[in-house]
LOKE-777538 format. One line per 8 residues: number of its first residue (from 1); for each residue x, y, z of N, C-alpha, C, CB. Coordinates in nm, 2 decimals. Glycine has a CB too. Layout:
# LOKE-777538
NUM) X/Y/Z/X/Y/Z/X/Y/Z/X/Y/Z  ...
# end
This chain:
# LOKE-777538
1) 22.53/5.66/3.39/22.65/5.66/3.30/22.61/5.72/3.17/22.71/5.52/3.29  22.71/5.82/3.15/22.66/5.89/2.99/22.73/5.80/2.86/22.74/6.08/2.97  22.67/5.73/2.76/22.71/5.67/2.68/22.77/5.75/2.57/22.63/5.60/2.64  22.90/5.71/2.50/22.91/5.75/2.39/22.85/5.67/2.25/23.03/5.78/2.40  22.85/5.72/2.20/22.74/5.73/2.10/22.85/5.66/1.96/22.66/5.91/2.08  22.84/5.54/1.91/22.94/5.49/1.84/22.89/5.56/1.63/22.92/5.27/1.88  22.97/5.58/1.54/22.96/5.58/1.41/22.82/5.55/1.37/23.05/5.50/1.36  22.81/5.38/1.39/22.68/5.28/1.33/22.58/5.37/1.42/22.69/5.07/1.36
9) 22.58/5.39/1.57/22.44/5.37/1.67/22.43/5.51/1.58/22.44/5.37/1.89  22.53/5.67/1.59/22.48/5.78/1.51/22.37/5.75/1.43/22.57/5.83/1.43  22.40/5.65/1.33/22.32/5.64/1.20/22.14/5.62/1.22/22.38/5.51/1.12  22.15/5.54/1.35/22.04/5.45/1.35/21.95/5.56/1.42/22.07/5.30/1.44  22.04/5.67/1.49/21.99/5.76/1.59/21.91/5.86/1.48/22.12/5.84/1.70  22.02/5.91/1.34/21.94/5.98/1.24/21.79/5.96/1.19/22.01/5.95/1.14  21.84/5.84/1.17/21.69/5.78/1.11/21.59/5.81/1.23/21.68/5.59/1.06  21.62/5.74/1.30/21.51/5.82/1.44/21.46/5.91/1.44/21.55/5.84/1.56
17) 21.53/6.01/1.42/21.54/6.15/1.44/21.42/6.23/1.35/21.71/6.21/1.40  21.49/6.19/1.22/21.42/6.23/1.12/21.28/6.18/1.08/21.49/6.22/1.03  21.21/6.07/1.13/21.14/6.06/1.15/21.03/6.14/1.25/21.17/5.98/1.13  21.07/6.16/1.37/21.10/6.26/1.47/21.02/6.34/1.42/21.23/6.32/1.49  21.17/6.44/1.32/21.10/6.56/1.29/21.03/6.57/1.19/21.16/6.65/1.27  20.97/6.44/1.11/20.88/6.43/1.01/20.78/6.44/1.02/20.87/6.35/0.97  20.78/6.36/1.13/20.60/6.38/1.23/20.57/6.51/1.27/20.58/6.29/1.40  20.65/6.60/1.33/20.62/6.74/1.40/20.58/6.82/1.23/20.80/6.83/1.53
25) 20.64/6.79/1.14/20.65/6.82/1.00/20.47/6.81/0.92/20.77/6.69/0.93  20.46/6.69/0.97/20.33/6.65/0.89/20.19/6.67/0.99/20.33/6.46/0.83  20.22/6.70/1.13/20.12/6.73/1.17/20.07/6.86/1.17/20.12/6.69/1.27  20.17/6.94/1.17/20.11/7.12/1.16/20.03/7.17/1.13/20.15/7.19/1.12  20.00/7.11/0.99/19.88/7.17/0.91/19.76/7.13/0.95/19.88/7.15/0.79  19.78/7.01/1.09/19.62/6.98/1.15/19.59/7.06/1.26/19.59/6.84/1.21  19.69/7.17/1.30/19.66/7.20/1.41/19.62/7.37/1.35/19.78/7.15/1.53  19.49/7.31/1.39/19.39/7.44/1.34/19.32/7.43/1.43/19.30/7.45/1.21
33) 19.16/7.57/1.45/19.08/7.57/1.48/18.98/7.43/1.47/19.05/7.68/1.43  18.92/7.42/1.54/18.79/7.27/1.52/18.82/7.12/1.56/18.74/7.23/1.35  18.97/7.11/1.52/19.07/7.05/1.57/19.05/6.97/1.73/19.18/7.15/1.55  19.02/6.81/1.75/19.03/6.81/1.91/19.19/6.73/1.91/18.88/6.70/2.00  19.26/6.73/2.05/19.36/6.73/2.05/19.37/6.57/2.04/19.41/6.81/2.15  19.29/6.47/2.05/19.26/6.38/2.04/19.31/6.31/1.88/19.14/6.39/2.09  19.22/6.42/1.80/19.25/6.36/1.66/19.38/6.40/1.62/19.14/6.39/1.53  19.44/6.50/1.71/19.62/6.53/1.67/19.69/6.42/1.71/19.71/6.66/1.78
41) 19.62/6.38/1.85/19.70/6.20/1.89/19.68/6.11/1.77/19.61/6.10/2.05  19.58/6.07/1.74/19.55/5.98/1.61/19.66/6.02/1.53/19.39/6.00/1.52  19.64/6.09/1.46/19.75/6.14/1.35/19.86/6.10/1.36/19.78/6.26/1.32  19.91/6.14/1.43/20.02/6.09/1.47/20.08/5.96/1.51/20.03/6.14/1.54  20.01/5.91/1.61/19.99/5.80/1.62/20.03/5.67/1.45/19.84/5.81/1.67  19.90/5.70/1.38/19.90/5.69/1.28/20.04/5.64/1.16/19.85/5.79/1.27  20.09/5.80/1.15/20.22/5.88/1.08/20.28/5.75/1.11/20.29/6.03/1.16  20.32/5.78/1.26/20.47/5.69/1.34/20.42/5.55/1.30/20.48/5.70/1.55
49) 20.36/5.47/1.33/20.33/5.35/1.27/20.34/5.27/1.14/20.25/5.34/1.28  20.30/5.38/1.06/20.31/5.35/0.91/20.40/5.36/0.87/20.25/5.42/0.84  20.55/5.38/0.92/20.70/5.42/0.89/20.74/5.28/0.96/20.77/5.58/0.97  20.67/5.21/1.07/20.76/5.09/1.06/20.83/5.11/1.18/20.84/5.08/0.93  20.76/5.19/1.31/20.81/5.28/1.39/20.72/5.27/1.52/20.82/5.40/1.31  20.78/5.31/1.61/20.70/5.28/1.78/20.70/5.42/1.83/20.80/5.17/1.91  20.54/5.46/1.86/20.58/5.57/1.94/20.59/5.59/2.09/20.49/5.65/1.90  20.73/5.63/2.14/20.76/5.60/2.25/20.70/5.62/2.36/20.84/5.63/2.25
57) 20.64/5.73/2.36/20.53/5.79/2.48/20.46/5.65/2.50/20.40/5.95/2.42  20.39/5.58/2.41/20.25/5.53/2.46/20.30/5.43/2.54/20.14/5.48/2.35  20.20/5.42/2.67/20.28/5.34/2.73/20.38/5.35/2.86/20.34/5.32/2.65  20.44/5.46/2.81/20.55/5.51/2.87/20.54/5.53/3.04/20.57/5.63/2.81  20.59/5.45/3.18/20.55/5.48/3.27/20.39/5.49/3.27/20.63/5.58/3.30  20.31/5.42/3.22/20.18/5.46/3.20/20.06/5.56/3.14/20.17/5.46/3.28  20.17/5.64/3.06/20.12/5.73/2.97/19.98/5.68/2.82/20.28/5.78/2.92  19.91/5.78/2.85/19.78/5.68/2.76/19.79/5.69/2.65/19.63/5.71/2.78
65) 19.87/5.80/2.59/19.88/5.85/2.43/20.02/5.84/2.35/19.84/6.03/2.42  19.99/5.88/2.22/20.15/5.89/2.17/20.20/5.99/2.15/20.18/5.84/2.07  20.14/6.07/2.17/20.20/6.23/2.18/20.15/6.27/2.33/20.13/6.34/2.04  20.22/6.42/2.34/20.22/6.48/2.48/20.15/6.66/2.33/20.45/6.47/2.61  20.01/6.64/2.38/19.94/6.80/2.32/19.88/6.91/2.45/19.77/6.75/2.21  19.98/7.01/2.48/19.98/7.05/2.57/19.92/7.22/2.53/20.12/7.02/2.61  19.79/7.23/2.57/19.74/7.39/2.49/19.73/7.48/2.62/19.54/7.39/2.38  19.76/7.59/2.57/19.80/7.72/2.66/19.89/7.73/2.74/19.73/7.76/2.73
73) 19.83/7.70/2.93/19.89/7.72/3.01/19.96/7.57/3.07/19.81/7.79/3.08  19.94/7.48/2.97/19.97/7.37/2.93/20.13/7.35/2.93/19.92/7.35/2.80  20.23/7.30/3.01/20.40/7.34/3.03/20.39/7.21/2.88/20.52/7.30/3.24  20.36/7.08/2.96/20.41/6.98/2.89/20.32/6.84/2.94/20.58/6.97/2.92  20.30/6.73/2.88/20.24/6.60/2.90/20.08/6.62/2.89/20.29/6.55/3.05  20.06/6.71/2.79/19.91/6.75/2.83/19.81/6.60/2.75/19.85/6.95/2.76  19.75/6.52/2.80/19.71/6.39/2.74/19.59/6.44/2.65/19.66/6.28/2.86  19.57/6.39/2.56/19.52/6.39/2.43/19.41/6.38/2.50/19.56/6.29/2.32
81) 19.24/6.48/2.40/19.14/6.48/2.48/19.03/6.48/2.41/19.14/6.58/2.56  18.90/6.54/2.43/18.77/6.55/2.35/18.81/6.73/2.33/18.60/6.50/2.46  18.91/6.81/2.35/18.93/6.96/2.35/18.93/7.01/2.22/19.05/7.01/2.42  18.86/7.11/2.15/18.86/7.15/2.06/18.95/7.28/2.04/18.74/7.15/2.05  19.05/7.26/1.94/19.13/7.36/1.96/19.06/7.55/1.92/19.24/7.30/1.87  19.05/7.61/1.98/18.96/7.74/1.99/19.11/7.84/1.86/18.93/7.83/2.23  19.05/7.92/1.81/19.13/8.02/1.71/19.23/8.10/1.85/19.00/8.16/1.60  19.36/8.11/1.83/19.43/8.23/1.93/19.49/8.11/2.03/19.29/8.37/2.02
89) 19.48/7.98/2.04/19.56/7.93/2.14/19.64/7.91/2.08/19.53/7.83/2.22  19.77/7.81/2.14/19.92/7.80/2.14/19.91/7.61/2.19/20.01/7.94/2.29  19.96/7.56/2.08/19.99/7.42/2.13/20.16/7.32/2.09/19.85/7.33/2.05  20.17/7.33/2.25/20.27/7.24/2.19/20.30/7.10/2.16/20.33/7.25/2.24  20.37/7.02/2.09/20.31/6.90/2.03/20.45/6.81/2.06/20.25/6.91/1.86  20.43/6.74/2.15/20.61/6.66/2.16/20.54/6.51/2.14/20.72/6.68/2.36  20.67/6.48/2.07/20.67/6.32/2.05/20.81/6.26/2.07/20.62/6.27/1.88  20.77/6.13/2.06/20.90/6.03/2.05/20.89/5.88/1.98/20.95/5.99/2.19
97) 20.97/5.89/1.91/20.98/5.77/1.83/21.10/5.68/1.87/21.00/5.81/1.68  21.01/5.53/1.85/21.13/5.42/1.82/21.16/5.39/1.71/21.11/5.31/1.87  21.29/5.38/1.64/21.26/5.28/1.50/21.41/5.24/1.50/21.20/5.37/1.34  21.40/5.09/1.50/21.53/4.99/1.52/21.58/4.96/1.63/21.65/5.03/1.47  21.55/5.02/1.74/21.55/5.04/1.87/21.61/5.12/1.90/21.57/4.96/1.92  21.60/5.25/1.83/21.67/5.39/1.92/21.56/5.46/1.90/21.81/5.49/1.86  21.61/5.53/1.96/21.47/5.68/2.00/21.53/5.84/1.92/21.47/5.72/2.25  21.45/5.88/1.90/21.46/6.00/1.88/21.33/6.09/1.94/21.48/6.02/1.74
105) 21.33/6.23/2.03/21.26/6.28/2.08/21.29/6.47/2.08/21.27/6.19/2.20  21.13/6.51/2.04/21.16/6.65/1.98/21.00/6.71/2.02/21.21/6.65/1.80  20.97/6.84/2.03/20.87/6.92/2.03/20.88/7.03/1.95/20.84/6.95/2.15  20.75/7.12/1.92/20.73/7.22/1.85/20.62/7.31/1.93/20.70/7.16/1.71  20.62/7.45/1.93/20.46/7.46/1.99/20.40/7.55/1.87/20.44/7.55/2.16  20.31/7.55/1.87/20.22/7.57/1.70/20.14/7.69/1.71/20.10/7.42/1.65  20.10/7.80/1.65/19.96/7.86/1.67/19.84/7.79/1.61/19.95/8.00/1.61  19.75/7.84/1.70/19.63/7.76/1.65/19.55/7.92/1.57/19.54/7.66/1.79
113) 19.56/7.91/1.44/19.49/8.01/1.39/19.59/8.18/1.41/19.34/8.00/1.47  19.53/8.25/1.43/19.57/8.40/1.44/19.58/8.42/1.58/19.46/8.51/1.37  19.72/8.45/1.61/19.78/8.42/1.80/19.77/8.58/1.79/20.00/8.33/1.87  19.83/8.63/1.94/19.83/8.73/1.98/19.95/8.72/1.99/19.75/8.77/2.07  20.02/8.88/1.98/20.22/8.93/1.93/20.25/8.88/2.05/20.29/9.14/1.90  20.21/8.84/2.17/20.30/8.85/2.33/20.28/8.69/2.28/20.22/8.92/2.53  20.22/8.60/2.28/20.20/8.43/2.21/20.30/8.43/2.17/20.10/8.36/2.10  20.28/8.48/2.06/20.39/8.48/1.91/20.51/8.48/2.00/20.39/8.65/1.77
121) 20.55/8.61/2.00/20.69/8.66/2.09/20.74/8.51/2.18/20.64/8.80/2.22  20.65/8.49/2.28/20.68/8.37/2.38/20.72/8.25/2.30/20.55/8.33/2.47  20.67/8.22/2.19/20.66/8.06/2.12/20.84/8.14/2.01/20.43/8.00/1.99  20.87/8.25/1.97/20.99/8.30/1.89/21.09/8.25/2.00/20.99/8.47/1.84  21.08/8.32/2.11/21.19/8.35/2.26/21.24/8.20/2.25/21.10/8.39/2.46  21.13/8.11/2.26/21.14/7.97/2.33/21.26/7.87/2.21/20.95/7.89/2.34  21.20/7.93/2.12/21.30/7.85/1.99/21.42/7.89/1.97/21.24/7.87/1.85  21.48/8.04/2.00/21.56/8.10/2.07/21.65/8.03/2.17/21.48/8.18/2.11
129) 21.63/7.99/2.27/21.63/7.99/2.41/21.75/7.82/2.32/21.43/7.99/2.54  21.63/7.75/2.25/21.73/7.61/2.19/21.85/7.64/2.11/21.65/7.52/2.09  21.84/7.72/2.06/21.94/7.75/1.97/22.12/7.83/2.03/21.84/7.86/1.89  22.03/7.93/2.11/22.15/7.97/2.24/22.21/7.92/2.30/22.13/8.03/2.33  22.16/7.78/2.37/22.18/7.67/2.46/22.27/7.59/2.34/22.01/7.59/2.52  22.24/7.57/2.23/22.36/7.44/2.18/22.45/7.51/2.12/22.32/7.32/2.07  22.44/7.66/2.12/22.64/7.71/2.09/22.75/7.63/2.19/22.68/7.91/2.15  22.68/7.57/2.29/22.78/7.54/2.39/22.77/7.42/2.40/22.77/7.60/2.51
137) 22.67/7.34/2.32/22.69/7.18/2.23/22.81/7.12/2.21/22.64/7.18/2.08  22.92/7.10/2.25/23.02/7.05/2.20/23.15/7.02/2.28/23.04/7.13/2.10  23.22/6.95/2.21/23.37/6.85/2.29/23.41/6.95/2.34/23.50/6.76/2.20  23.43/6.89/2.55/23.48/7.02/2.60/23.38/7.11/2.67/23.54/7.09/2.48  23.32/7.24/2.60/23.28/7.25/2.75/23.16/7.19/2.85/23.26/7.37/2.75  23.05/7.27/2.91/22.99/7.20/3.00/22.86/7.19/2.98/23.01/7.25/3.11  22.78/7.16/3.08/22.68/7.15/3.03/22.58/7.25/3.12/22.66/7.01/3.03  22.67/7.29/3.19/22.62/7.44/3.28/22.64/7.51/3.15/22.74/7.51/3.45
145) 22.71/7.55/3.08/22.71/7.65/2.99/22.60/7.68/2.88/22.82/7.63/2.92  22.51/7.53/2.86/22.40/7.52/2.76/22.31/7.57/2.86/22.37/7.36/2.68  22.33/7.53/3.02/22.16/7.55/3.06/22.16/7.72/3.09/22.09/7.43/3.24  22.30/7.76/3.10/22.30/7.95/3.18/22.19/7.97/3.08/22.48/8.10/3.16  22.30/7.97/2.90/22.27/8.01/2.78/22.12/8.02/2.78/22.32/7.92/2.68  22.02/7.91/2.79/21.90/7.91/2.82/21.86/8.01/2.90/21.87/7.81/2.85  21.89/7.97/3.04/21.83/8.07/3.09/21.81/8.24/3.10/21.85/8.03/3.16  21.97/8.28/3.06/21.97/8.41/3.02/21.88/8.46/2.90/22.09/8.43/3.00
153) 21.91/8.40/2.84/21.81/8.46/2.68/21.66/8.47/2.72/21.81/8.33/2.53  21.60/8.32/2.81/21.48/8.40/2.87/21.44/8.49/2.96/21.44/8.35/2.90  21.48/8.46/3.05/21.53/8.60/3.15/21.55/8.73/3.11/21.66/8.58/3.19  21.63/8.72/3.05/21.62/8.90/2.96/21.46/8.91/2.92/21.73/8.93/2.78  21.37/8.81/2.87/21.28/8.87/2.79/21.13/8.86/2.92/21.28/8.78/2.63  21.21/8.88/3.04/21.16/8.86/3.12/21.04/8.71/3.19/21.13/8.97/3.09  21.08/8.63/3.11/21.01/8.48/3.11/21.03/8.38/3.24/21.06/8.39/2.99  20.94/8.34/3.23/21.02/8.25/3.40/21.05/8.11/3.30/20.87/8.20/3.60
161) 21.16/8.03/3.30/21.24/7.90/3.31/21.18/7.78/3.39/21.39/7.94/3.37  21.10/7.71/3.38/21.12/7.56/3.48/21.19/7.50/3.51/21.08/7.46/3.45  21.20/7.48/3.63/21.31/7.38/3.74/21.27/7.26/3.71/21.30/7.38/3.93  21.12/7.19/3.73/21.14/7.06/3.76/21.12/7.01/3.64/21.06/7.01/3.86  21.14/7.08/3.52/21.10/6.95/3.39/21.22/7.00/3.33/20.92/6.95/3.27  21.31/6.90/3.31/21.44/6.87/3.22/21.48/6.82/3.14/21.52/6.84/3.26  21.59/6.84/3.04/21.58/6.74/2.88/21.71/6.66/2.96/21.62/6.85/2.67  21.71/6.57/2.89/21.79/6.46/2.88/21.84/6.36/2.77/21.74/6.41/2.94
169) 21.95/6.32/2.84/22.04/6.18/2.72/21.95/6.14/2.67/22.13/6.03/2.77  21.98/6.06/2.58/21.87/6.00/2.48/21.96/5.90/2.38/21.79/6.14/2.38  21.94/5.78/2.37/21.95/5.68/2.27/21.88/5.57/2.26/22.05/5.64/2.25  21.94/5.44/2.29/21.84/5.35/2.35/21.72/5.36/2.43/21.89/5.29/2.41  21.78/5.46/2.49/21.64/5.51/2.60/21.58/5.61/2.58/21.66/5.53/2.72  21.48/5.66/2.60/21.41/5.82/2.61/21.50/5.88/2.66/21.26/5.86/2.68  21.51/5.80/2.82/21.60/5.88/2.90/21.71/5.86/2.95/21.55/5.91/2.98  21.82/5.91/2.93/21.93/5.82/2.94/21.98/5.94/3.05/22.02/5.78/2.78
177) 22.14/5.92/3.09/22.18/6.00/3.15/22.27/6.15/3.05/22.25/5.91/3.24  22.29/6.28/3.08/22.28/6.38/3.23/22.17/6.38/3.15/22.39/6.53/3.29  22.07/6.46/3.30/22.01/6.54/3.26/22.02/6.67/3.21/21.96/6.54/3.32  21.95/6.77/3.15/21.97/6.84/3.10/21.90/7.02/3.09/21.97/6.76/3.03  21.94/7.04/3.23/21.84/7.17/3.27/21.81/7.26/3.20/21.87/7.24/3.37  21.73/7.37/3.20/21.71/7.50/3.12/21.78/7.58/3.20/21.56/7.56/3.09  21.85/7.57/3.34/21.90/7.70/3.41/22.03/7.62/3.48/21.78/7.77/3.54  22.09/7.73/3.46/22.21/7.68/3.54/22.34/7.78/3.56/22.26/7.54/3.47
185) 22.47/7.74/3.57/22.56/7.83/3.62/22.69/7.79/3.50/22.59/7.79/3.81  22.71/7.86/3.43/22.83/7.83/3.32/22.98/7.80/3.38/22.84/7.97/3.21  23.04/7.72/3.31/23.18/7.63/3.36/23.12/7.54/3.43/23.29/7.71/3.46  23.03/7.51/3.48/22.95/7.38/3.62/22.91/7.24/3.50/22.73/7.48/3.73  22.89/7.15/3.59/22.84/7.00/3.51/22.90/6.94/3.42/22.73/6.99/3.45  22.85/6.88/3.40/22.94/6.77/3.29/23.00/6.85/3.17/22.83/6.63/3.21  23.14/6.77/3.15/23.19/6.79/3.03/23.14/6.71/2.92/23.31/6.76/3.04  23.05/6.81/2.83/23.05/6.67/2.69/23.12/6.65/2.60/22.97/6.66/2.59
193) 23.15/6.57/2.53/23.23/6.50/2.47/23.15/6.47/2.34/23.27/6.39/2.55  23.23/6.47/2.24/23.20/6.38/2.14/23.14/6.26/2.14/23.28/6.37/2.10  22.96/6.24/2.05/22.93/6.13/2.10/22.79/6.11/2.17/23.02/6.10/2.16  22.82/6.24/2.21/22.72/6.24/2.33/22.57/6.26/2.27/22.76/6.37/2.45  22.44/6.20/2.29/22.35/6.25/2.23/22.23/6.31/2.36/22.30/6.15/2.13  22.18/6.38/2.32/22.10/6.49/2.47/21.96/6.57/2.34/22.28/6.69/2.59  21.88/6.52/2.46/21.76/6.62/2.43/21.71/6.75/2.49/21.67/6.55/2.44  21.73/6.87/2.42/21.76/6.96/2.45/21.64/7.07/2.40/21.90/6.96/2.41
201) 21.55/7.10/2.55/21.42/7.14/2.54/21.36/7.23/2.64/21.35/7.02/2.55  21.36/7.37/2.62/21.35/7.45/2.72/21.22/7.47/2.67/21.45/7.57/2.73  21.16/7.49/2.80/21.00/7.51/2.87/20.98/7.63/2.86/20.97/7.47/3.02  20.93/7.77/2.90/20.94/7.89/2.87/20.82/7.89/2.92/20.98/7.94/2.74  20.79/8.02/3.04/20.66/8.00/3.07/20.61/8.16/3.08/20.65/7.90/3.22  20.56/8.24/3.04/20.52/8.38/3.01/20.48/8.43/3.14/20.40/8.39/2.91  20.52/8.42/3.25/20.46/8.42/3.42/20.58/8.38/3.46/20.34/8.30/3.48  20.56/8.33/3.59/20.65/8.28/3.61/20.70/8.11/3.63/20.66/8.35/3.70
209) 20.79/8.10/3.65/20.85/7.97/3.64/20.79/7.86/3.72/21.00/7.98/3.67  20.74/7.91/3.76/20.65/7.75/3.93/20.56/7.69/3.81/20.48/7.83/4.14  20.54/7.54/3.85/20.42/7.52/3.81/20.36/7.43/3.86/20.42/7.52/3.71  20.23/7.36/3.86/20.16/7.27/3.91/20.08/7.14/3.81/20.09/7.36/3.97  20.06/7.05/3.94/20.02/6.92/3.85/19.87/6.88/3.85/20.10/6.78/3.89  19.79/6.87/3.76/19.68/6.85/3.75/19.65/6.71/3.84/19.65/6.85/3.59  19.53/6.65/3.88/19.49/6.55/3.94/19.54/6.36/3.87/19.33/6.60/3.94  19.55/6.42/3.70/19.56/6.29/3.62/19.73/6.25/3.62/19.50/6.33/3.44
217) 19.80/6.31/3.72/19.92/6.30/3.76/20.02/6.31/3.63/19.92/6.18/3.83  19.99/6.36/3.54/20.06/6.43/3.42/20.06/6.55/3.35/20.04/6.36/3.34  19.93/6.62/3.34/19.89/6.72/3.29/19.97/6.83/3.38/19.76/6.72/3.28  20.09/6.93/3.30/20.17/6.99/3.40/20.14/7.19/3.35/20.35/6.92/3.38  20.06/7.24/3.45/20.06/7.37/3.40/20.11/7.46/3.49/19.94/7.41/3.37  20.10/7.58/3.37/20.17/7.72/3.49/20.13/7.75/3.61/20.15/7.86/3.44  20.18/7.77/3.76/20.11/7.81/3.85/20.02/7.88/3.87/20.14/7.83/3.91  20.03/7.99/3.74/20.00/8.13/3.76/19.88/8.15/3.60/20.17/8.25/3.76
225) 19.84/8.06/3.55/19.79/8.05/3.41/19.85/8.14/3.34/19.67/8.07/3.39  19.98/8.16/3.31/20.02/8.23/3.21/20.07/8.10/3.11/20.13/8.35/3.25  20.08/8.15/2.97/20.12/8.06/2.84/20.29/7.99/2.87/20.10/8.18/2.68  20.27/7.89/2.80/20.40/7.85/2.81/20.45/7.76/2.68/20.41/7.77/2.94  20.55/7.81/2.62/20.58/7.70/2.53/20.69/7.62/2.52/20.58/7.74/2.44  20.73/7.52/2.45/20.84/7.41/2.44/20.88/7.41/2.31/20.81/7.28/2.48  21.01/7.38/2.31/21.07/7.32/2.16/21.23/7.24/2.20/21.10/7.49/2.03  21.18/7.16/2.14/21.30/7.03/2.16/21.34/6.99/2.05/21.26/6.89/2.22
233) 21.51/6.93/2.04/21.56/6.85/1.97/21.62/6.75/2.01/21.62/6.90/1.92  21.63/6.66/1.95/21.77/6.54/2.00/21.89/6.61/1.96/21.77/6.37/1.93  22.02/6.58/1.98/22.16/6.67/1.90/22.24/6.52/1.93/22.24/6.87/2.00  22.34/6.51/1.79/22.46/6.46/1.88/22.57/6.57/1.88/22.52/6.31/1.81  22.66/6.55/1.94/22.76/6.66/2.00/22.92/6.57/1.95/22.73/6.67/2.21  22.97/6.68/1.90/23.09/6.69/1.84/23.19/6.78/1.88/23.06/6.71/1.73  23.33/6.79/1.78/23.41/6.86/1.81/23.35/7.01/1.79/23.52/6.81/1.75  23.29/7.02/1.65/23.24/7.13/1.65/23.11/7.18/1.65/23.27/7.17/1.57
241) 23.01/7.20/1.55/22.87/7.21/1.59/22.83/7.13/1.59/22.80/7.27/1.53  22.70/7.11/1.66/22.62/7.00/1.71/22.52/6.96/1.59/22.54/7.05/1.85  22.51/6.85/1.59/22.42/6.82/1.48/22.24/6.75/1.53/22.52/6.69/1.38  22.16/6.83/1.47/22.03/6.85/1.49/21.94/6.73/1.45/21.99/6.99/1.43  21.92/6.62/1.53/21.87/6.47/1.43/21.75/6.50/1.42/21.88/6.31/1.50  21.65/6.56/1.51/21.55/6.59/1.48/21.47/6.70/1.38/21.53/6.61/1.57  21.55/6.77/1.30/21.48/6.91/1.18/21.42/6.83/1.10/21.60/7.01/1.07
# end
């Protein structure tokens, strides 16, 4: 069941949010060269706590960290490590926060140092790809229309899209109901409505779209080792533009 999202819960969802994107905010400047992805978890970790705040990953279904630091061919869930971040990789950095008991959930993917223009390009497309997808944020139409949007914009730039990792509702829960594909068929799926809040997070993979699961039953990479990046928001959804809780 998709909840609507009352006045007061909005508010509580803000504050979430922005904390959210506070953290993707205050970690960037650690993610440099020398850097292990480990002390990106700390930080963060850290951040989120000191606000009075739960980071939702840890824990999660058995998840060991509080962030998901995912480098290179890295799609998403890559667990925090002894890895030293090298000059020229690509990391993406997703979190989730509790605070009051709502959630807000968002990613960024970062260069590490001086990337290469096809990186660059892939990590621009991907931020792209979010942005195209929530013109169609709003009371009324569907939700096939946000995931085509996605998928066309990558597509043209010749990128492959992921099937099996999807954004989703989000309030009380990380995960709430619809889900929320990167591909799909416009006019198709749910109508949203005002109210509605969705996390809205296309995967982008520089290869093609398959991918595979490491042995630690989370670590999720490209089939083909090509780069892949992410960028998420939470939104709530309105009559007219969608509002972005996570910036």
């Amino acid at each position: 069941m998709i909840t609507v999202k009352k006045p007061n819960e909005l508010n509580k969802m803000r504050v979430a949010g922005k904390l959210t994107g506070d953290t993707l905010r205050y970690i960037e400047e650690y993610v440099k060269p020398g850097v292990t992805t480990a002390e990106i978890n700390r930080l963060i970790h850290e951040f989120i706590t000191s606000h009075d705040a739960i980071p939702s990953f840890l824990g999660y279904c058995g998840y060991p960290a509080s962030a998901c630091v995912s480098v290179n061919d890295v799609v998403v869930h890559g667990i925090p490590s002894g890895y030293v971040l090298q000059e020229g990789d690509i990391v993406s950095v997703d979190v989730g926060v509790i605070k009051d008991g709502w959630q807000g959930d968002a990613a960024r993917t970062f260069a590490v140092g001086k990337i290469s223009a096809a990186a660059q390009k892939l990590i621009d497309v991907t931020r792209e790809c979010f942005y195209e997808g929530i013109k169609h944020a709003k009371n009324g139409k569907r939700l096939g229309d946000l995931s085509h949007a996605i998928q066309a914009h990558a597509e043209s730039h010749g990128y492959g899209v992921v099937r099996e990792m999807v954004g989703h509702g989000i309030g009380r829960k990380m995960h709430e109901d619809p889900s929320v594909p990167n591909f799909g068929t416009a006019g198709t799926g749910v109508m949203f409505k005002s109210g509605y809040t969705i996390a809205v997070e296309p995967m982008i993979n520089a290869g093609t779209f398959k991918i595979k699961f490491d042995s630690d039953g989370w670590t999720t990479r490209t089939a083909d080792g090509s780069l892949s990046a992410h960028y998420e928001n939470t939104i709530a959804i309105f009559d007219g533009e969608p509002e972005i809780l996570t910036l």
